[in-house]
C-alpha positions as CSV (number, residue, x, y, z in Angstrom):
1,X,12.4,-24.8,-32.2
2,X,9.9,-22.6,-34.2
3,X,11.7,-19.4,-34.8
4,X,10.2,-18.2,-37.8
5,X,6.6,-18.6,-35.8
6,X,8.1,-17.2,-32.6
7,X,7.3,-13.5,-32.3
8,X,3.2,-14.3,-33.3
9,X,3.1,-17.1,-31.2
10,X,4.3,-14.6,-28.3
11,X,2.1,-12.3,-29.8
12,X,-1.0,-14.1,-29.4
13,X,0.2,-15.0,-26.1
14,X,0.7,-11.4,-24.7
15,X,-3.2,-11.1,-26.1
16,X,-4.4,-13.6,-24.6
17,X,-2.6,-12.8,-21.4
18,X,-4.7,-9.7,-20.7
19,X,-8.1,-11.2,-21.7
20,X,-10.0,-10.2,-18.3
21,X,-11.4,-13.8,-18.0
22,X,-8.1,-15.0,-17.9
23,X,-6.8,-12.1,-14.7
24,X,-7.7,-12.5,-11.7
25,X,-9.1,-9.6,-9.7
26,X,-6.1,-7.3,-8.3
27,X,-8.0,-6.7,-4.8
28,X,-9.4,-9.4,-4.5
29,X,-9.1,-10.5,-0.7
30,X,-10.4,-6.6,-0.1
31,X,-13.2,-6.9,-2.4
32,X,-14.3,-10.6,-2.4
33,X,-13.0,-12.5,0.5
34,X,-14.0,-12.5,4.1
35,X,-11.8,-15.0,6.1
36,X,-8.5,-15.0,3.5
37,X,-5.7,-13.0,3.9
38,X,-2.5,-12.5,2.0
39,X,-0.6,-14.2,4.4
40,X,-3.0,-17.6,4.5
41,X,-2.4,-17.2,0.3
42,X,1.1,-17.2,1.0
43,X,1.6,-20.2,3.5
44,X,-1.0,-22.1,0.7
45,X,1.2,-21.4,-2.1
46,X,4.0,-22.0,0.0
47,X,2.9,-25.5,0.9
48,X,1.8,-26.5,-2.8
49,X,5.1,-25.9,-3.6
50,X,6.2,-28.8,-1.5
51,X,3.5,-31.0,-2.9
52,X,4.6,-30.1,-6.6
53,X,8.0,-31.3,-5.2
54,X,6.6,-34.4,-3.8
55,X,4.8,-35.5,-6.7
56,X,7.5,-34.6,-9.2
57,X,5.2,-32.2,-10.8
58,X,6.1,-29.5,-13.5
59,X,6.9,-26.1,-12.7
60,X,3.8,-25.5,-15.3
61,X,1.8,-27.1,-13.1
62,X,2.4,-24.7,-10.0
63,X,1.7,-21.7,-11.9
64,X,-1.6,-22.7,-13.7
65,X,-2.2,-23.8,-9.8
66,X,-1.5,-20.6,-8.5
67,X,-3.8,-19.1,-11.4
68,X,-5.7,-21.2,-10.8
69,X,-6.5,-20.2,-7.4
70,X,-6.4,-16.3,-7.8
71,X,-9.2,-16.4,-10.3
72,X,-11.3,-18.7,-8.3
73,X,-10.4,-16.3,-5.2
74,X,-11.5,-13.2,-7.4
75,X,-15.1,-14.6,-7.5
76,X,-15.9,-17.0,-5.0
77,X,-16.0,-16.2,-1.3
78,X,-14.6,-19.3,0.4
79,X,-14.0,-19.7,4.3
80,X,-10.1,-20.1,5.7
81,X,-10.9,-23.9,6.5
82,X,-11.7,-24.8,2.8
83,X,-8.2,-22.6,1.7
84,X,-6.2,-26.1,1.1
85,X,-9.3,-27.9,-0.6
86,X,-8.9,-25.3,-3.3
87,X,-5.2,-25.9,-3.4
88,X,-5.3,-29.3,-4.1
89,X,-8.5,-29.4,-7.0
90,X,-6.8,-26.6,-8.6
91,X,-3.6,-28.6,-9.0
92,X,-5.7,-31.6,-9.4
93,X,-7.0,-29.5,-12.3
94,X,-3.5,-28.1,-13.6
95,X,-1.7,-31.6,-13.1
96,X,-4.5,-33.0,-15.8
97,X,-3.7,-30.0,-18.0
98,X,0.2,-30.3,-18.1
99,X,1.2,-33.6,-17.0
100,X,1.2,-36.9,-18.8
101,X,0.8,-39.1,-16.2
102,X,-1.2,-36.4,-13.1
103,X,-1.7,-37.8,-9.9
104,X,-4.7,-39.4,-8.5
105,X,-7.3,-37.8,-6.6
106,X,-6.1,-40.0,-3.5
107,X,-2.7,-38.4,-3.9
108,X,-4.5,-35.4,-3.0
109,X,-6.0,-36.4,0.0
110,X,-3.3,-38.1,1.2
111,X,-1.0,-34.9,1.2
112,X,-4.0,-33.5,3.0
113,X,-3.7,-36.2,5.9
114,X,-7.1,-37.0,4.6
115,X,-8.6,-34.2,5.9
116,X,-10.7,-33.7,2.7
117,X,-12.1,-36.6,1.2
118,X,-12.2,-37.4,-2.4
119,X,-16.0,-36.4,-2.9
120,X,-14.8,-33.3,-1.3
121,X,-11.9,-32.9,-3.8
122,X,-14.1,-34.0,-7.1
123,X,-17.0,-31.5,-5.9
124,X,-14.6,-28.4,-5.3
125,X,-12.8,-29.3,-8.9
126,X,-16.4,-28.9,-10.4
127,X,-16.7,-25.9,-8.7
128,X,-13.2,-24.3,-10.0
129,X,-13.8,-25.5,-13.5
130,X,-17.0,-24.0,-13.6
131,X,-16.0,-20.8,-11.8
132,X,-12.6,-20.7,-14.8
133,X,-15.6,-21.3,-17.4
134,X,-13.2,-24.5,-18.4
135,X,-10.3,-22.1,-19.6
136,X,-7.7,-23.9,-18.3
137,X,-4.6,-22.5,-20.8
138,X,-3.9,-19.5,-19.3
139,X,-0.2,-17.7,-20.3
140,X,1.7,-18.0,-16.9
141,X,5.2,-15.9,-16.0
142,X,7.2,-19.4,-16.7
143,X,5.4,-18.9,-20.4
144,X,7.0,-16.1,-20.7
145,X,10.5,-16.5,-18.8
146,X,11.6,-19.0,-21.6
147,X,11.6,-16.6,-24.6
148,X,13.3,-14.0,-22.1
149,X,15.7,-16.3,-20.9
150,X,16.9,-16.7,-24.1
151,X,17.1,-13.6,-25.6
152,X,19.1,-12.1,-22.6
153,X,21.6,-14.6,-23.4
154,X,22.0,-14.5,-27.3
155,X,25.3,-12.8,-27.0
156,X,26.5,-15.8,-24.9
157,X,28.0,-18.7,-26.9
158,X,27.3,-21.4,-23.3
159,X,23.9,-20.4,-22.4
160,X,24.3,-20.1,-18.4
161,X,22.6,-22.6,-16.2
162,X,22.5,-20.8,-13.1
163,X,21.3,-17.6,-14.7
164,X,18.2,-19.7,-15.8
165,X,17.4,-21.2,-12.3
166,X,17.9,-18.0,-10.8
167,X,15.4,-16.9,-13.1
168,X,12.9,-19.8,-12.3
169,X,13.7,-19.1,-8.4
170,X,12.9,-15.6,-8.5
171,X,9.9,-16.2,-10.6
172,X,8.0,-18.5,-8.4
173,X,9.2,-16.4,-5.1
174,X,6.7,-14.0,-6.9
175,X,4.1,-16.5,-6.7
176,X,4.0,-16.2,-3.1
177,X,3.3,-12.6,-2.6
178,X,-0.5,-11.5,-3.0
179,X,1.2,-8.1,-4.2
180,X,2.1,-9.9,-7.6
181,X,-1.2,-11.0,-8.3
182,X,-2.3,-7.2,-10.0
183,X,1.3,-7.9,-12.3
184,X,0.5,-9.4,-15.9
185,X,2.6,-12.9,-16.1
186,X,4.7,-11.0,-18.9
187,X,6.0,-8.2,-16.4
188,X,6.8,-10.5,-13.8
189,X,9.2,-12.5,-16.0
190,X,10.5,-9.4,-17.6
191,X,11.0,-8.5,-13.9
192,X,12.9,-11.3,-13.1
193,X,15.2,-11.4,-15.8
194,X,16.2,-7.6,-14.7
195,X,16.3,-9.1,-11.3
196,X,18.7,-12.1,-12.1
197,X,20.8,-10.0,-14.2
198,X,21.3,-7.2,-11.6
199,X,22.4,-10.6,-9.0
200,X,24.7,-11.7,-11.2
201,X,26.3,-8.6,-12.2
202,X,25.3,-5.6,-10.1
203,X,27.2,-3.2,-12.1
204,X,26.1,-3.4,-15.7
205,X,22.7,-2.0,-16.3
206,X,20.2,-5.2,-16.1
207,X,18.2,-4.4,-19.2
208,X,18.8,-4.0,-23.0
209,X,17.0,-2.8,-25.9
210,X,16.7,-6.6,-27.2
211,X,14.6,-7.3,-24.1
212,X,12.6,-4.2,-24.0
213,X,11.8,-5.1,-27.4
214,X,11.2,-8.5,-27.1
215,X,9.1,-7.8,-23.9
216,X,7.2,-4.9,-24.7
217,X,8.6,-3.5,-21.6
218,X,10.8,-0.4,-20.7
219,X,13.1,-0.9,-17.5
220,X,10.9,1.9,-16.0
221,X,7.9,0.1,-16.4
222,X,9.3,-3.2,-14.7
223,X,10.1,-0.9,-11.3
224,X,7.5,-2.0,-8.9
225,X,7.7,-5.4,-9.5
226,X,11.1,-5.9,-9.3
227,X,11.6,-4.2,-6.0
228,X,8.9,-6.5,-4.5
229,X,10.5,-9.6,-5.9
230,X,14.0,-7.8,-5.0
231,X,12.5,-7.8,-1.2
232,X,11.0,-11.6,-1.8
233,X,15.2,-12.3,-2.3
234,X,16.5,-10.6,0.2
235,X,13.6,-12.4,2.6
236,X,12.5,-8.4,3.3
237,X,9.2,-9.9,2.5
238,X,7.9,-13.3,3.2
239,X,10.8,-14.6,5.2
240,X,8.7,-17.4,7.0
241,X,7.9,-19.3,3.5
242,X,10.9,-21.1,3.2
243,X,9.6,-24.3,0.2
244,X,10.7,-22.3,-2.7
245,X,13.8,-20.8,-1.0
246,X,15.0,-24.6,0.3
247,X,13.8,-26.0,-3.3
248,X,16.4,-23.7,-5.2
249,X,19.2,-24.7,-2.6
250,X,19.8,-27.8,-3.9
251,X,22.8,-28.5,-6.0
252,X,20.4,-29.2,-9.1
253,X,19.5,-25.7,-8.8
254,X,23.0,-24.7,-8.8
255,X,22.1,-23.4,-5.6
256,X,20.9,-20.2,-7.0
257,X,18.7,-19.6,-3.7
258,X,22.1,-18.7,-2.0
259,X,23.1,-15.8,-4.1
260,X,22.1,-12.7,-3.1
261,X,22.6,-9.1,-4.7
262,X,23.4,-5.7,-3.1
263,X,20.3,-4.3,-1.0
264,X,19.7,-1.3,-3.4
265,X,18.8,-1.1,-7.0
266,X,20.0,2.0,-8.5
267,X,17.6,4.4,-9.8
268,X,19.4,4.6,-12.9
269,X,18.9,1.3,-13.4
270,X,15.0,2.1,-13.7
271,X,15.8,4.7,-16.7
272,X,15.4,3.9,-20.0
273,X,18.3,2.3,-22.2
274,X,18.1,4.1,-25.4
């Protein structure tokens, strides 16, 4: 839509991206919390996936939620039992920032089965926006995933449906694993897109010199990250979170949760392109 603004706007994004107010802590349940674990992280996420799904909400809105959450994490200590209060104000929070029309605070306790109360819910939202110093905007891996979407398929004249989804599946399987959190939102979507091209055709070399240079990343660099979202796929990791998995099953999704790709990437693959 804005082409000729499209590379500073990306720019500025990719800037603000590593801002350290914006990242949360990459140890963070090692260094800061006392009763949180990865696996608590990952059944929260897991479960606001289902709420996001339940209220219609933006895929924006889950991953500012998730962010959220990892920055609050990063420098408040917060007991297990008050994990899903600080689910629900941070998409309380998000849902204000992206949607047009958010849901109410009820809403919130409701999916709660009023557990939390809606002083409780206003209270921990002051607490969140305080603790995020009211910058709310951060760049997210969706931000990201649209420009890389596209530019992995400017050589195709029907832009391909189910190579976006998978793209969006494989993004937010990420969201789940604590092990993403050190990962700058840019990698993880660079990630994915070398993730959902090696699914979709295993024996072509998943990244290009377009998307190294429109991502700043070498397939080298991407390694890590796509081996942990590879094992997210392959339900090597995470196999009892199953929201995101049965969202993306759904004909809508054009099923893309289905698909699955051989169980080794080759190294080669990792190498650079030029």
């Amino acid at each position: 839509m804005c082409s000729a603004y499209a590379s500073d706007i990306y720019d500025y994004l990719h800037q603000m991206e590593i801002e350290k107010k914006r990242r949360p802590l990459p140890d963070y349940l090692e260094k800061v919390q006392k009763d949180v674990s990865a696996n608590m992280r990952g059944v929260l996420v897991d479960w606001l996936v289902e709420v996001a799904e339940e209220y219609k909400l933006l895929s924006d809105t889950l991953y500012l939620t998730v962010s959220h959450i990892d920055r609050f994490l990063s420098v408040n200590v917060i007991p297990r039992q008050r994990l899903q209060l600080l689910g629900v104000s941070s998409m309380l929070i998000a849902a204000k920032y992206e949607e047009i029309k958010p849901p109410h605070v009820k809403d919130f306790c409701y999916v709660t089965a009023n557990t939390f109360t809606k002083k409780d819910v206003v209270k921990m939202e002051a607490s969140v926006l305080q603790s995020l110093k009211f910058e709310m905007g951060s760049p997210t891996a969706k931000t990201f995933l649209r420009r890389f979407t596209r530019v992995a398929q400017e050589d195709v004249k029907n832009p391909d449906l189910q190579f976006e989804f998978l793209g969006y599946y494989l993004a937010e399987l990420s969201l789940l694993d604590y092990n993403c959190v050190k990962f700058l939102p840019s990698l993880v979507a660079a990630a994915v897109i070398f993730l959902s091209r090696f699914t979709l055709q295993p024996k072509s070399h998943p990244w290009s010199l377009a998307l190294q240079r429109c991502s700043g990343y070498r397939a080298a660099d991407l390694k890590e990250c796509v081996l942990i979202v590879h094992d997210l796929q392959l339900s090597r990791r995470g196999s009892a979170l199953a929201a995101v998995r049965d969202k993306y099953k759904l004909h809508k999704f054009k099923c893309v949760s289905t698909l699955s790709s051989p169980l080794e990437i080759p190294d080669s693959f990792f190498e650079d392109t030029v």
